[in-house]
C-alpha positions in Angstrom: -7.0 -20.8 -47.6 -4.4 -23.5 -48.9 -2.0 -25.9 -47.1 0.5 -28.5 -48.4 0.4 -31.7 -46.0 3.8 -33.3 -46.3 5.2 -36.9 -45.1 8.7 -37.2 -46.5 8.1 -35.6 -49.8 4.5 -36.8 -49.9 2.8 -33.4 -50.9 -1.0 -33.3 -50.8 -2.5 -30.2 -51.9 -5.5 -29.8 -50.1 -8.3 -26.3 -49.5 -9.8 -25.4 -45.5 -13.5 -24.6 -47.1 -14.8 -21.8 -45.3 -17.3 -19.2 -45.3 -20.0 -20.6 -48.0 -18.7 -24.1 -47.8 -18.0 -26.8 -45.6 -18.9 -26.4 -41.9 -16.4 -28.0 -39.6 -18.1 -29.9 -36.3 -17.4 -27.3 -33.3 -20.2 -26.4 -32.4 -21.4 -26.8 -28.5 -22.0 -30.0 -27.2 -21.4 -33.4 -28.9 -24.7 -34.5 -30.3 -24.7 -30.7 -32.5 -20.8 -31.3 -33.4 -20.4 -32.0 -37.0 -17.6 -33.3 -38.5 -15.2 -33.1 -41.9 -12.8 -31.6 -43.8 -13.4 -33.5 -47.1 -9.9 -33.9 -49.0 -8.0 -32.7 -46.1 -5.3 -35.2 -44.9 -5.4 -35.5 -40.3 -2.6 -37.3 -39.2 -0.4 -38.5 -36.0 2.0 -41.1 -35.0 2.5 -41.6 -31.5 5.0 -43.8 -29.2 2.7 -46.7 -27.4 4.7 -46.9 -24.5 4.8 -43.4 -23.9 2.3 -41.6 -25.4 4.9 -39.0 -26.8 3.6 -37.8 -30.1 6.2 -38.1 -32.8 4.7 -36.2 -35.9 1.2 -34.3 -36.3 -1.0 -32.4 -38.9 -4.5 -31.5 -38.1 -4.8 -34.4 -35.4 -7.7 -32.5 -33.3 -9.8 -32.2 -36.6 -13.2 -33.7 -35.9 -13.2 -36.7 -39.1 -16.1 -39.4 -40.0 -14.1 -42.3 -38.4 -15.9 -44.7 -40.9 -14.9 -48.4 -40.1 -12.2 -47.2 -37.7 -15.3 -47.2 -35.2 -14.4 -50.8 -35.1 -11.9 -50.9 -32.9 -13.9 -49.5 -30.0 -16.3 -52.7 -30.7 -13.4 -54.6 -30.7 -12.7 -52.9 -27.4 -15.6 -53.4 -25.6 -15.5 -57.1 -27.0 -12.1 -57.7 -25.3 -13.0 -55.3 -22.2 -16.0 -58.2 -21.5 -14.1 -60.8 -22.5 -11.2 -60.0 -19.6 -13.9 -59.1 -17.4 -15.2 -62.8 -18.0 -18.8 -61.4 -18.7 -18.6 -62.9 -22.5 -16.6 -66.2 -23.5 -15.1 -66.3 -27.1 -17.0 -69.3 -27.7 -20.5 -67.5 -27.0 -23.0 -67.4 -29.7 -23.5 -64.0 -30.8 -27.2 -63.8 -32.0 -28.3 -62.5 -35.9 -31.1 -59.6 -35.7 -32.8 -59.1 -38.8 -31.5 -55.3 -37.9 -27.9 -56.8 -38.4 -28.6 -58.8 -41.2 -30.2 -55.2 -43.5 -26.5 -53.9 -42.6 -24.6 -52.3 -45.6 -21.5 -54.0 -47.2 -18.9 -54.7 -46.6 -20.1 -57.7 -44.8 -20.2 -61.6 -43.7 -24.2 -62.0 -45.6 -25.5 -63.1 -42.0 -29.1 -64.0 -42.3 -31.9 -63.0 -39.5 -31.9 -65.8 -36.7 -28.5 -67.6 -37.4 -25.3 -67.8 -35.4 -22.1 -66.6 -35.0 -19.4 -66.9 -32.1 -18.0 -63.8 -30.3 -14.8 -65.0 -31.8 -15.9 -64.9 -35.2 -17.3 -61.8 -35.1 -14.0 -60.1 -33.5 -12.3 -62.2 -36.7 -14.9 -60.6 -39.0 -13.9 -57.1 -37.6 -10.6 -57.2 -38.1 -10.3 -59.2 -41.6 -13.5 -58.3 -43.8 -14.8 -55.5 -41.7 -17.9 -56.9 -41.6 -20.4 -54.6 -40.6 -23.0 -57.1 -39.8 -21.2 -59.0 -37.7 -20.2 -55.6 -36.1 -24.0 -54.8 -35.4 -24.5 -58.1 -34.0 -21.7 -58.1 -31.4 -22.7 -54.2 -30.5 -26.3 -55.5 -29.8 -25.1 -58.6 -28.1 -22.6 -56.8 -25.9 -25.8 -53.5 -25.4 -28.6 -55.7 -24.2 -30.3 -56.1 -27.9 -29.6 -52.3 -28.9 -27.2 -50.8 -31.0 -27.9 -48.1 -30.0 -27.5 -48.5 -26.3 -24.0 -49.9 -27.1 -23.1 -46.4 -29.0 -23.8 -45.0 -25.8 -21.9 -47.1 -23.9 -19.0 -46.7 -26.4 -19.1 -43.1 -26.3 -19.2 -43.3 -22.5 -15.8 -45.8 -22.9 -14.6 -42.9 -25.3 -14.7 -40.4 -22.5 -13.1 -42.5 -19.8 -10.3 -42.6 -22.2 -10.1 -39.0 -22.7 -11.2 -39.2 -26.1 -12.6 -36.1 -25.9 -13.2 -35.5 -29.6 -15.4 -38.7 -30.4 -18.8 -39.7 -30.4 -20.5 -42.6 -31.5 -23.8 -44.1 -33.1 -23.3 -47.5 -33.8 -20.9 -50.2 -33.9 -19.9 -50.4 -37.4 -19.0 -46.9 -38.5 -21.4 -47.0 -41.5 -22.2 -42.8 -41.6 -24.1 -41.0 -39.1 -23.4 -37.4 -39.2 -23.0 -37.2 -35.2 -20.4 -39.9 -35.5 -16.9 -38.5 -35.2 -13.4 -39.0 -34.0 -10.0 -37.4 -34.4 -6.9 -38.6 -35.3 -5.6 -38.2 -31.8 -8.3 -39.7 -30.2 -8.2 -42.7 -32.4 -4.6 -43.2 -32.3 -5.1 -43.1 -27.8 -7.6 -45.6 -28.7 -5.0 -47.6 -30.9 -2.6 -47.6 -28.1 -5.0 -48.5 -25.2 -6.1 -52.0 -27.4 -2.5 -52.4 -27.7 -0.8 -52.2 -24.2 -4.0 -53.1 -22.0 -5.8 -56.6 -24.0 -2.5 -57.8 -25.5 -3.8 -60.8 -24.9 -6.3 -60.3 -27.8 -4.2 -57.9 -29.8 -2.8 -61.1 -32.2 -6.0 -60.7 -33.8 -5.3 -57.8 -35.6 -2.3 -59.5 -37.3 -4.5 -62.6 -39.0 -3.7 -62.5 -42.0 -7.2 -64.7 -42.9 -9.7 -66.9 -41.3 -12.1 -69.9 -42.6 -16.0 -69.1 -42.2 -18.0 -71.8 -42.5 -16.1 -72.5 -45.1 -15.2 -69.7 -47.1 -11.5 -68.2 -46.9 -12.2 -64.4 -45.3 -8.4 -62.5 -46.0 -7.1 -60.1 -43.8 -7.7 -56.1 -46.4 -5.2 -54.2 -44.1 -2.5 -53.8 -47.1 -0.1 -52.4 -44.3 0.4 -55.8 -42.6 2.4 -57.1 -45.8 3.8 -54.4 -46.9 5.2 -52.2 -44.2 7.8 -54.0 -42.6 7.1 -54.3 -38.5 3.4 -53.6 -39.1 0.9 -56.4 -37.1 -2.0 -54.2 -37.4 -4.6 -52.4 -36.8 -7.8 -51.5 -39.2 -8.6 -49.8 -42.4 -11.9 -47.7 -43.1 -13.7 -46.0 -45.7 -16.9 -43.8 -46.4 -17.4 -41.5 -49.1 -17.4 -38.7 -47.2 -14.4 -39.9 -44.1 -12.5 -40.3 -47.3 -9.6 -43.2 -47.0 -8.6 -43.6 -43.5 -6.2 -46.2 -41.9 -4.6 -46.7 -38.1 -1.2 -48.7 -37.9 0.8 -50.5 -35.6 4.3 -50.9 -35.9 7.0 -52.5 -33.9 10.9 -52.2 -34.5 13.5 -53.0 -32.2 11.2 -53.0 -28.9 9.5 -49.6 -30.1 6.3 -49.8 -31.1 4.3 -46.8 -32.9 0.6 -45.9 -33.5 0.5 -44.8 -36.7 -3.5 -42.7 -37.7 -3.9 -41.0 -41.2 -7.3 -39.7 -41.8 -9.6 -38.2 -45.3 -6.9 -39.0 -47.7 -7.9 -39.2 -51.5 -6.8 -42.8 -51.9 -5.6 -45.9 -50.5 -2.4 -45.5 -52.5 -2.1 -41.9 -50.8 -3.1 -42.9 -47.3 -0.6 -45.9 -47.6 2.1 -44.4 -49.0 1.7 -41.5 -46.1 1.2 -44.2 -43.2 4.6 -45.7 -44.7 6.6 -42.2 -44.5 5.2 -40.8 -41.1 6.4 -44.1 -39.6 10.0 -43.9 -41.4 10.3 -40.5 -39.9 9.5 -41.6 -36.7 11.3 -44.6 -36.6 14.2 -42.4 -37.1 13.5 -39.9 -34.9 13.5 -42.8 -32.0 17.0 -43.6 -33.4 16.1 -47.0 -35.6 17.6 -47.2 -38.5 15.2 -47.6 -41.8 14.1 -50.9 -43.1 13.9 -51.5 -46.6 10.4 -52.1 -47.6 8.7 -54.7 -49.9 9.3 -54.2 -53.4 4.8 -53.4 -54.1 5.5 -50.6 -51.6 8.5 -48.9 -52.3 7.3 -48.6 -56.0 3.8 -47.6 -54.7 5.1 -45.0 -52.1 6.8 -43.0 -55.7 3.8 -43.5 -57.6 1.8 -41.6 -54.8 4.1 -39.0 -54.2 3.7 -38.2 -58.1 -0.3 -38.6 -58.3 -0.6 -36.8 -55.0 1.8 -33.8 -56.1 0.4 -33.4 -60.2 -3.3 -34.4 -59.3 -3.9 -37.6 -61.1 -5.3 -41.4 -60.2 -3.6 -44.3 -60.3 -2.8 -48.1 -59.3 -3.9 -48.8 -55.5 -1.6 -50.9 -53.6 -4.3 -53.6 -53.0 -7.2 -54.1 -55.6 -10.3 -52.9 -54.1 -14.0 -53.1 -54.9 -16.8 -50.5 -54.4 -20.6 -51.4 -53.8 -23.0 -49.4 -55.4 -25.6 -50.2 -53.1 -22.8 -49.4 -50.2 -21.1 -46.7 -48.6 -18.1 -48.9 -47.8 -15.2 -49.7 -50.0 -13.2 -53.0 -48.9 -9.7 -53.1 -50.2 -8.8 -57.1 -50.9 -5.0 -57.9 -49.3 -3.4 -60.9 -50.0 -1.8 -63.0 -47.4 1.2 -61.1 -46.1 4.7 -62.0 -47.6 6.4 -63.0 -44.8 3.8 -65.2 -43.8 4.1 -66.7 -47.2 7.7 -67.7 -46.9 6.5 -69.8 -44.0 3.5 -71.5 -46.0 6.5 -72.2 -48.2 8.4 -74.0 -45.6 11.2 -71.7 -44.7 10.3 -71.3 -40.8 8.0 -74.1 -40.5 8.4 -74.2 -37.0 7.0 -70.8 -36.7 3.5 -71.6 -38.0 1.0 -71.2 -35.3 -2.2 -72.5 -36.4 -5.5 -72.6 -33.8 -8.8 -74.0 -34.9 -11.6 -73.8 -32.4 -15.0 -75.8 -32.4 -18.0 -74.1 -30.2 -20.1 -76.5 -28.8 -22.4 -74.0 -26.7 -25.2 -73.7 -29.6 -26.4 -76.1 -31.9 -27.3 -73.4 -34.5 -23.7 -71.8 -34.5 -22.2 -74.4 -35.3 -18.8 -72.6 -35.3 -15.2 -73.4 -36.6 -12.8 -70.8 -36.9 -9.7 -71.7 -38.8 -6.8 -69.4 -37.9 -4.6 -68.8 -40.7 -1.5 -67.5 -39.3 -2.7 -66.1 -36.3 0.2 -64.4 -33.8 3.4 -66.1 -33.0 3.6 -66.7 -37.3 3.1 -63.3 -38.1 5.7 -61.9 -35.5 8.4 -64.3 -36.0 7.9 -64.1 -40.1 8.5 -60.2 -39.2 11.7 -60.7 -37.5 13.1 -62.7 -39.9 12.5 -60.0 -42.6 13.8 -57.6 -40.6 17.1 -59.3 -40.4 16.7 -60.0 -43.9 16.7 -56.4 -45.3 
């Protein structure tokens, strides 16, 4: 059987595999569940402050999150954090377990440092997934996989009733899965109950012990109104990405799931959140120039079958599964570095004194009030 997914003239062919091909994950109990739908396109956007759902397509399809897991990590992270159980200026220990993770990641060696706070900035910019591993045995008593547990158990308090999880970083495990809906609940839970730590999602880059680690969600300079969330890929969860957007007080969650490229998947995101922008009665916003051409390129490849030019250059291990897409610093926050709002610039540095061998400096590059205002002042720019 066939079916056309389509965002505002975005038209993705894609084929339900059946009897003799792909099994889809819905069988009994969560540990047998298996997951996928390999070139199909899931999809939601959803209102944070109500939960109404604005626009679906296939949002209850069990997907390979890939580095989507993240953001229960990050989560957890902020969940202790609030609860005063972990201070961001802990040192996060480096198991040799960690260290043998796959790409993309920070290099971490066995037996060094890093603080909870660099870890949570490691998440969010490089999607390291050795820094994942090391907060998810940090924050599960020395086990990842006691944290999976716990994160699944997290996952079920939030009615997240399609998801299970294996370990922190969303490298693949075939009992690892998620739908778009549960992720985009997810989305909109780190949004409206640690906003507090949300401005992390909307760094555009951060120093690590001395090397410049950029911000590879291509939404945050190219959408305008988007200040997060993460981007994820695995050869076989295809090119996934969940969204935050904000707009005259409304903010949406934005998931699209499995599709074929980043330029698909962004130039999707970009429509479902038009359309529902406009269904909350906001006007459109002109977008960025690298977007508005990308968005037609898409809609061509996606609707006559052929590659193209991603939005953001992007990189692929052979010796990984993960594919890390390389985002400059976002446009508006540019304007500032170039002294139109200079006022605006919020920049924090933070030393960690609490062990020798972290010896931790985070350099925030834009971190929060920057990003925010420099959006504003776009808006009322277009």
């Amino acid at each position: 059987m066939t079916r056309l997914f389509t965002a505002r003239g975005t038209r993705v062919k894609v084929s339900l595999l059946v009897a003799g091909g792909l099994v889809a994950g819905l069988f009994a109990g969560a540990g047998q569940a298996r997951a996928q739908y390999v070139g199909q396109i899931s999809s939601i956007v959803m209102d944070a402050r109500t939960g109404t759902v604005l626009s679906q397509s296939n949002a209850d399809l069990r997907r390979f999150p890939a580095s989507l897991t993240k953001l229960m990590t990050l989560y957890l992270t902020f969940k202790a954090l609030r609860a005063g159980r972990i201070t961001l200026d802990q040192v996060v220990p480096v198991s040799a377990h960690a260290a043998s993770m796959e790409p993309s990641k920070l290099g971490l060696r066995p037996g060094s440092y890093l603080t909870v706070e660099e870890a949570i900035l490691a998440l969010v910019t490089k999607s390291a997934n050795d820094a994942a591993c090391a907060l998810g045995e940090f924050l599960g008593a020395g086990s990842e996989s006691t944290f999976a547990q716990i994160m699944t158990q997290q996952a079920a308090r939030l009615s997240m009733n399609d998801t299970s999880f294996r370990n922190a970083s969303g490298l693949p495990n075939e009992e690892q899965m998620t739908s778009a809906r549960d992720l985009a609940t997810l989305a909109r839970h780190i949004a409206l109950d640690f906003g507090e730590y949300y401005h992390y999602f909307a760094v555009p880059a951060f120093y690590f012990r001395g090397r410049y680690v950029p911000n590879h969600d291509p939404m945050l300079k190219s959408y305008p109104g988007a200040d997060g969330l993460k981007t994820g890929y695995t050869a076989v969860a295809g090119h996934n990405l969940v969204t935050s957007a904000v707009r005259d007080n409304v903010r949406l969650i934005g998931v699209v799931l499995g599709a074929p490229s980043n330029e698909t998947r962004n130039a999707v995101m970009a429509d479902l959140l038009d359309d529902s922008f406009r269904a909350e009665g906001i006007a459109p916003v002109q977008r960025p120039l690298v977007l508005a051409r990308n968005t037609v390129a898409a809609r061509r490849r996606a609707a006559f079958g052929h590659g193209g030019v991603v939005l953001a250059s992007s990189r692929y291990r052979a010796d990984g599964p993960e594919q890390v897409a390389d985002a400059s610093i976002p446009l508006s926050y540019a304007r500032l570095r170039r002294g139109a709002h200079p006022a605006a610039v919020h920049v924090v540095s933070h030393t960690s004194h609490a062990h020798p061998a972290a010896r931790a400096h985070v350099h925030l590059v834009g971190m929060g009030q920057a990003h925010h205002v420099a959006t504003a002042h776009a808006k009322t720019r277009s």
